[in-house]
Structures are given as structure tokens and as C-alpha cells.
C-alpha positions in Angstrom: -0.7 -16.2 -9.6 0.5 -17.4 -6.1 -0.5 -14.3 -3.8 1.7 -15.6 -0.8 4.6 -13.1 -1.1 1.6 -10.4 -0.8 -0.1 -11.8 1.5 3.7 -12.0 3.4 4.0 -8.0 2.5 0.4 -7.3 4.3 1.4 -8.9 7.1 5.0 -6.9 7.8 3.5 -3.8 6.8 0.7 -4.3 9.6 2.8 -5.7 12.2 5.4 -2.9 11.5 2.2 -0.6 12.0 1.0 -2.3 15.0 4.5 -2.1 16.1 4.9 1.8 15.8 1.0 2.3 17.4 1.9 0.4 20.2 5.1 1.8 20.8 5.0 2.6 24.6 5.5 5.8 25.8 7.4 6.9 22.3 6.0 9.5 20.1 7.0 8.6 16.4 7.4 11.8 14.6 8.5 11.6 11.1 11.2 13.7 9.7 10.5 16.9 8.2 9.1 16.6 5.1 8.4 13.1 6.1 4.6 11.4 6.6 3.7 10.5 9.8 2.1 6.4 10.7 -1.5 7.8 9.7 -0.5 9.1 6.6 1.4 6.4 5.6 -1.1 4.1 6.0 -3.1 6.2 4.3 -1.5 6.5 1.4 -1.3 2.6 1.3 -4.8 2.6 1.8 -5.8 4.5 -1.5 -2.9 2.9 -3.1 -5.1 -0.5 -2.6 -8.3 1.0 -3.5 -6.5 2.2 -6.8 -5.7 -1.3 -7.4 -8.3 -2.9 -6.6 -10.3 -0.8 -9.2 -8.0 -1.4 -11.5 -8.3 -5.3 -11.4 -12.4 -5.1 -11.1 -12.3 -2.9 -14.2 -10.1 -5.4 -16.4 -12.2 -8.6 -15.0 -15.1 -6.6 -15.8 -13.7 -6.7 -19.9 -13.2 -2.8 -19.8 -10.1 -1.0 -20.1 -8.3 1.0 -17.3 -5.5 3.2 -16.6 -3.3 3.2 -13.4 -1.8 6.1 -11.2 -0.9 7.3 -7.9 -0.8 10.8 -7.8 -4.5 10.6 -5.7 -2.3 8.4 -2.9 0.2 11.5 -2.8 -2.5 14.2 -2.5 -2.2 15.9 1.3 -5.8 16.8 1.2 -6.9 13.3 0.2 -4.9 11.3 2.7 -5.8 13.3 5.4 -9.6 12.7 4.5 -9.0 8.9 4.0 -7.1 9.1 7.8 -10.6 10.7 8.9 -13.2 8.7 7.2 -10.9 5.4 8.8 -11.3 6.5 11.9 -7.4 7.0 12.3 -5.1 4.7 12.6 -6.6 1.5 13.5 -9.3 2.0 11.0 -6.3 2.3 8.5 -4.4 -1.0 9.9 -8.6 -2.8 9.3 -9.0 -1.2 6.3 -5.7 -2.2 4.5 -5.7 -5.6 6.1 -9.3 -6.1 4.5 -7.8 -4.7 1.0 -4.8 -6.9 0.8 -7.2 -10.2 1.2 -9.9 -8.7 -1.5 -6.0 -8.7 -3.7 -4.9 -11.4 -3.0 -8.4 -13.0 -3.8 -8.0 -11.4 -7.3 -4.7 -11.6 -7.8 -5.1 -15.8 -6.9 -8.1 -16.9 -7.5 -10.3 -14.0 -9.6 -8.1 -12.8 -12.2 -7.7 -15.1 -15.4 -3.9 -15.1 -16.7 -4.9 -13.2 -20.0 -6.4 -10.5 -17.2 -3.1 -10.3 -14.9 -1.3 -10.1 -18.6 -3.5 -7.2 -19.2 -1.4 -4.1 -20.1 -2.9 -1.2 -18.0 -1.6 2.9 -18.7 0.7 3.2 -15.7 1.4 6.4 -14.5 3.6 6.3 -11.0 5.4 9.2 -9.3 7.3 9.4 -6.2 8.6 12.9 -4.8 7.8 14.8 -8.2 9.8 12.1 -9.8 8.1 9.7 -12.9 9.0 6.8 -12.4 6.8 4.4 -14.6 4.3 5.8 -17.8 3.8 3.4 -19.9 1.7 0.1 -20.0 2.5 -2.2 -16.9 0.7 -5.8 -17.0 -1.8 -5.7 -14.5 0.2 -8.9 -12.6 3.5 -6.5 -12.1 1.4 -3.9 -10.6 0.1 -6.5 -8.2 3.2 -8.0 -7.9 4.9 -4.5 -7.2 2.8 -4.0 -3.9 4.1 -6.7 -2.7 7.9 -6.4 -3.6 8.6 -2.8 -3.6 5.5 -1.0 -2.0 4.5 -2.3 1.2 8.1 -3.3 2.1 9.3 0.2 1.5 6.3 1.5 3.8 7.2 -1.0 6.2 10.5 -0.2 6.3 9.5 3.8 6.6 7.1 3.2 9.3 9.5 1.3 11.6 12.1 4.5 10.7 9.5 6.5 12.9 10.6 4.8 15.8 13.9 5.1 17.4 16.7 2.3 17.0 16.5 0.8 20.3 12.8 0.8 20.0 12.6 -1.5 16.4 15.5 -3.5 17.8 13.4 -4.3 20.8 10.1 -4.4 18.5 12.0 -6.9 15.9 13.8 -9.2 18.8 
């Protein structure tokens, strides 16, 4: 599986969230309802960890099952923001996941494993949005096409427009 386009997705989502921590003199402050940077990352964090389990459990022969409902939990994400040491423990953390995926995801995981269907349960703002089985490539493959640019895009809305235009120029 070439990993490149995830490995691309990493690397915007950190630079977007380098971009926002280093924003000088700005105070990002999400809209109500909204996550802030921290818990953005964080959510990407346990999303990662989620996945990662999942592809050590099917190269391990076992079956698994796939959800996110732990990335959406306030309690848990505020935890995972503490045990990281804030923010730019989040910004190692996730950089440090996304090479132990792409190292499955390339060079780990045969092609019967990535074609491994895997019970996928995904919601987003009380919405299902996936349960069935998703092959374990397309939930790799996802990260890197809808997740982290979606985060990436979110953390840069934290900022105000002059301040991405300038981060982005």
C-alpha cells in the first residue's frame, strides 16, 4: 500500500497545528460547540491509537472491530490532552503515530490483512455514518483522505482569515 498520501495528511495536519500554536499574539478560540487545538489533536490522537490497534490485532491473525466513539468522549480527550503534556505532546505524539501507520500500512501489513474486513462503527455529531465491515486498507486510507484533512482544515478555522492567509503565504 503506498502510505505517501498519509504520510502527506500527517504533515498538513502538524504544520496546520504548528501553525495555530504559534500563532502570535492570537488566541484561537473555537466556536461554540466547537473543540479547541488541544482537543482536536486529541481526538486525532486516540483516533490513531484506535487504528493502530486495529492493524496490530489483524497482523496478529485475530479478529477486531473498529469505532470512534472513545475519540468523541469529552472526559477521555481531556485526559489524553493531560497525559500528552498539552499540546506539543499531542503534535509528538501524533507525528510518532502516523509513522508506526504508515509503517503498517507500507511495509507491515500483508494485502490479504489490509483486505481484512474489520466491524466499523463511525459517528460524527450523533450521526452513524459507517456500521458495517470496512477493509482495514479504507480505514487507513480514510485517515489520510477524509480525517486529518478535515482536522486540518478545522484547526486552521481557529485562526482568523488574515492570520491562515499570512500562515499559508
Amino acid at each position: 500500500m503506498d502510505t505517501t498520501p498519509l504520510r502527506d495528511a500527517y504533515r498538513a495536519l502538524l504544520d496546520a497545528a504548528a501553525t495555530v500554536a504559534d500563532a502570535d499574539g492570537i488566541s484561537p478560540f473555537p466556536p461554540a460547540g466547537e473543540w479547541n487545538a488541544d482537543q482536536i489533536l486529541a481526538h486525532v490522537s486516540i483516533i490513531n491509537a484506535v487504528t493502530i490497534a486495529a492493524a496490530g490485532t489483524v497482523s496478529s491473525g485475530a479478529n477486531t472491530t473498529y469505532e470512534n466513539r472513545t475519540a468523541l468522549d469529552t472526559w477521555t480527550i481531556e485526559r489524553v490532552i493531560t497525559n500528552a503534556g498539552g499540546n506539543a505532546g499531542l503534535r509528538n505524539r501524533i507525528h510518532a503515530q502516523g509513522n508506526v501507520l504508515c509503517a503498517l500500512g507500507g511495509q507491515v501489513l500483508s494485502e490479504a490483512e489490509l483486505d481484512a474486513p474489520v466491524p466499523t462503527l463511525l459517528l460524527s455529531a450523533g450521526t452513524v455514518l459507517v456500521d458495517q465491515p470496512v477493509p482495514l486498507r479504507d480505514i487507513i486510507t480514510g485517515l489520510a483522505e477524509v480525517e486529518l484533512p478535515g482536522h486540518a482544515r478545522q484547526l486552521l478555522a481557529l485562526l482568523p482569515d488574515d492570520a491562515v492567509t499570512a500562515a499559508t503565504t
